[in-house]
C-alpha positions as CSV (number, residue, x, y, z in Angstrom):
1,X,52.8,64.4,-37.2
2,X,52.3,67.2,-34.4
3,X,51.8,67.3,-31.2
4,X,48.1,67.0,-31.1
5,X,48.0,63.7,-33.0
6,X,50.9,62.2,-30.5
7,X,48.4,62.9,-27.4
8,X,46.3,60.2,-28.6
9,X,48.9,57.8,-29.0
10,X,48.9,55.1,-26.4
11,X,52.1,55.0,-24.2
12,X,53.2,52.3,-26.2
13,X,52.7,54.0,-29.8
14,X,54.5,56.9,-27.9
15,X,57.6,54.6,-27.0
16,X,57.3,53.3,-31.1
17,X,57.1,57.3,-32.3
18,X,60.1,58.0,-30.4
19,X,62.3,54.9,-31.4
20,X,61.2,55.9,-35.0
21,X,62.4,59.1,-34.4
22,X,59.9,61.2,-33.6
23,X,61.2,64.1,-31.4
24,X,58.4,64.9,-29.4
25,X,57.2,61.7,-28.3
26,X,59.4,60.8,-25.6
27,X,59.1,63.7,-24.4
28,X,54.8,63.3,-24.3
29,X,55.5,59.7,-22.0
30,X,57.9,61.5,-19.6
31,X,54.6,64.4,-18.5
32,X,52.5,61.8,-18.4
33,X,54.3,59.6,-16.1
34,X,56.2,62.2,-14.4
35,X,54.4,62.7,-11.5
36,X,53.3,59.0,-10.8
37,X,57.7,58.1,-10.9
38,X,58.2,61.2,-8.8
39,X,56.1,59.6,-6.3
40,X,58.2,56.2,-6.8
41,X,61.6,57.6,-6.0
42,X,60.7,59.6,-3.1
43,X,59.0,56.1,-1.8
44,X,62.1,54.4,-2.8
45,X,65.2,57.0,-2.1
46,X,66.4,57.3,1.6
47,X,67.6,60.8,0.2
48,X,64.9,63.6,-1.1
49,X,67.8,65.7,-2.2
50,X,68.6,62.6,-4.2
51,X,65.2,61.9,-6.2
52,X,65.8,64.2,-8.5
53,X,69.2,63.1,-9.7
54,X,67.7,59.5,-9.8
55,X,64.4,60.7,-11.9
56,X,66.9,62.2,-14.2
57,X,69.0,59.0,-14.3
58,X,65.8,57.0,-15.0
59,X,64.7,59.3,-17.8
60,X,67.9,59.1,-19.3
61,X,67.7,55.1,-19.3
62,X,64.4,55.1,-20.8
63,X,65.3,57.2,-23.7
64,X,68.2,55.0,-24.3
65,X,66.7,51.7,-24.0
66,X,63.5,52.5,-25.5
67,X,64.5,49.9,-28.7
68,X,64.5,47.3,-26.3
69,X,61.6,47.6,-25.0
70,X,59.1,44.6,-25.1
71,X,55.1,44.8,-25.5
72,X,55.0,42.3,-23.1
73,X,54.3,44.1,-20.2
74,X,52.6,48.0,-19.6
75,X,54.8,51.2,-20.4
76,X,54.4,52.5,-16.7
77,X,55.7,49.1,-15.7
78,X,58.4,49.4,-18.0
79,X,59.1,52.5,-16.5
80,X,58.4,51.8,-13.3
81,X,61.4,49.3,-13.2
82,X,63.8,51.4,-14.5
83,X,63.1,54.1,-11.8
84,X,63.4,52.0,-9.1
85,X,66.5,50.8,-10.5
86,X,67.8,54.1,-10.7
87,X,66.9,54.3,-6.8
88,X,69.0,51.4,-6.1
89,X,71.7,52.1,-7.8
90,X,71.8,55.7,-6.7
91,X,71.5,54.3,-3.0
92,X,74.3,51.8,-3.6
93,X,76.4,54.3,-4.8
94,X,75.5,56.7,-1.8
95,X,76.7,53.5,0.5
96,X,79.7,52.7,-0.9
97,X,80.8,56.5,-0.4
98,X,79.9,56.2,3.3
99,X,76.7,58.7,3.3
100,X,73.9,58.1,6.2
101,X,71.2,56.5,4.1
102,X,68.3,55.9,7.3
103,X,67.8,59.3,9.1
104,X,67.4,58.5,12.9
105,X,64.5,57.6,14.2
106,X,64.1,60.7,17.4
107,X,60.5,62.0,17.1
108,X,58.1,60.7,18.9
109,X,55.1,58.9,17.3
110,X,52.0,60.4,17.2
111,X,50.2,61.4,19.8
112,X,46.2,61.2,20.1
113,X,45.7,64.5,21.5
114,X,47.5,66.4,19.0
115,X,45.0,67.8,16.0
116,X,47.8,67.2,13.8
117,X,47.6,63.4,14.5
118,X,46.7,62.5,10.9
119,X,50.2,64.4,9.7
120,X,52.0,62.9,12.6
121,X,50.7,59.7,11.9
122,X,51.9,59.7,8.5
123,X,55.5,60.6,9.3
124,X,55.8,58.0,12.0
125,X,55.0,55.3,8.9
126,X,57.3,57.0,6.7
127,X,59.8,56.4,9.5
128,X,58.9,53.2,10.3
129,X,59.1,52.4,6.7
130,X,62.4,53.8,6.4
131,X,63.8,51.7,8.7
132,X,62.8,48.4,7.0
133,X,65.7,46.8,5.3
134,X,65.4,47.9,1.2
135,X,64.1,44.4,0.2
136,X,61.3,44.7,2.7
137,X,60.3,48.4,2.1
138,X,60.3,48.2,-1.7
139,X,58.0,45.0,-1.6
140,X,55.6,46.4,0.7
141,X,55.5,49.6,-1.0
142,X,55.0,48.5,-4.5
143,X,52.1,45.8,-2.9
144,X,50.8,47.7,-0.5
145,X,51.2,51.5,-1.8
146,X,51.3,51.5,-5.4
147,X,48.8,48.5,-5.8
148,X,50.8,46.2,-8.1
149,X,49.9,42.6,-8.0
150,X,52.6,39.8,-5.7
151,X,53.3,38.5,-9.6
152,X,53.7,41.9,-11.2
153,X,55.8,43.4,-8.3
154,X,57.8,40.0,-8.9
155,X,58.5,40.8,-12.5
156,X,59.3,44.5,-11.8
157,X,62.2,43.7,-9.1
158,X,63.0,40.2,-10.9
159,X,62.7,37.9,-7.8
160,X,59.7,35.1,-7.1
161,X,56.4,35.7,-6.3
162,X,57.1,33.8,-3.0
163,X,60.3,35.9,-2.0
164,X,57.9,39.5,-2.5
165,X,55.5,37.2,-0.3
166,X,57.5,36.4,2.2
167,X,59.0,40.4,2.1
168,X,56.2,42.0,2.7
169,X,55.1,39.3,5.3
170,X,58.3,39.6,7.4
171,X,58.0,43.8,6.8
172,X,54.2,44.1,7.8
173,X,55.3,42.2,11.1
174,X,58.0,44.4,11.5
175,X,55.9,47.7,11.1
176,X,53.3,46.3,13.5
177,X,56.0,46.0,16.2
178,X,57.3,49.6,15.6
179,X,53.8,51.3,14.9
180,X,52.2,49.4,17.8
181,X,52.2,52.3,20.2
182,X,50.0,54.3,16.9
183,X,47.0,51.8,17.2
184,X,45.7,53.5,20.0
185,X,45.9,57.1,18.2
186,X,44.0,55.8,15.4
């Protein structure tokens, strides 16, 4: 089989090629779903200089537990999961050895004059975000950002659909408060 035949493979006839031992088929699911995690980590990871070494960590766990993967859900959710794990665990190791893990919150919010509003308006929420505790940030930005159902964002960090409810509840509350002084810049 060559690599022509693999890129019609669906992710999950990808995941089967590699488990039987095809070598170029992981390797297919990591470019397609590269850029998509990318964007996961740096949403999840306090750290940018860490996302990297938490991708990598991610890719690593996928290769290995690709045999126990189950049809029961999508690929990219599969995947999904284990690189927001990888966050976690990267940031719980970044705790325990004492690093800073939410940058101080010293530039001003946006201001309406400024033609750069639009930029400054998005760091501000990227701030604010950041300074949501991780349960609260991580079920308003799967929800919210990447789009995933209540239920599916649930399954992917294994708690009840009412606990992501009531997370991104208490978190939207919180970001109004903070970004309250933004409404008027908008």
């Amino acid at each position: 089989m060559n690599r022509g035949e693999l890129e019609h493979f669906s992710d999950a006839q990808l995941l089967e090629a590699h488990v039987n031992g095809h070598r170029r088929a992981f390797t297919l699911l990591v470019r397609r779903h590269h850029d998509r995690m990318a964007a996961v980590a740096y949403r999840t990871m306090n750290d940018p200089q860490e996302v990297p070494d938490a991708l990598q960590d991610a890719w690593t766990k996928a290769h290995e537990m690709a045999a126990q993967f189950r049809a029961d859900s999508q690929v990219s959710s599969w995947l999904h999961r284990i690189v927001v794990n990888a966050c976690l665990d990267r940031m719980r190791r970044s705790r325990v050895r004492g690093a800073k893990l939410v940058p101080e919150f010293d530039a001003q919010l946006a201001d309406p004059c400024d033609r750069t509003r639009d930029v400054d308006l998005a760091i501000s929420i990227n701030r604010a975000m950041r300074l949501l505790p991780e349960d609260q940030r991580r079920a308003i930005l799967l929800v919210d950002v990447e789009g995933y159902s209540v239920a599916e964002t649930a399954e992917l960090l294994g708690v009840a659909t009412g606990t992501i409810k009531s997370r991104c509840a208490r978190g939207r509350l919180r970001l109004s408060v903070m970004l309250r002084s933004l409404r008027a810049a908008v």
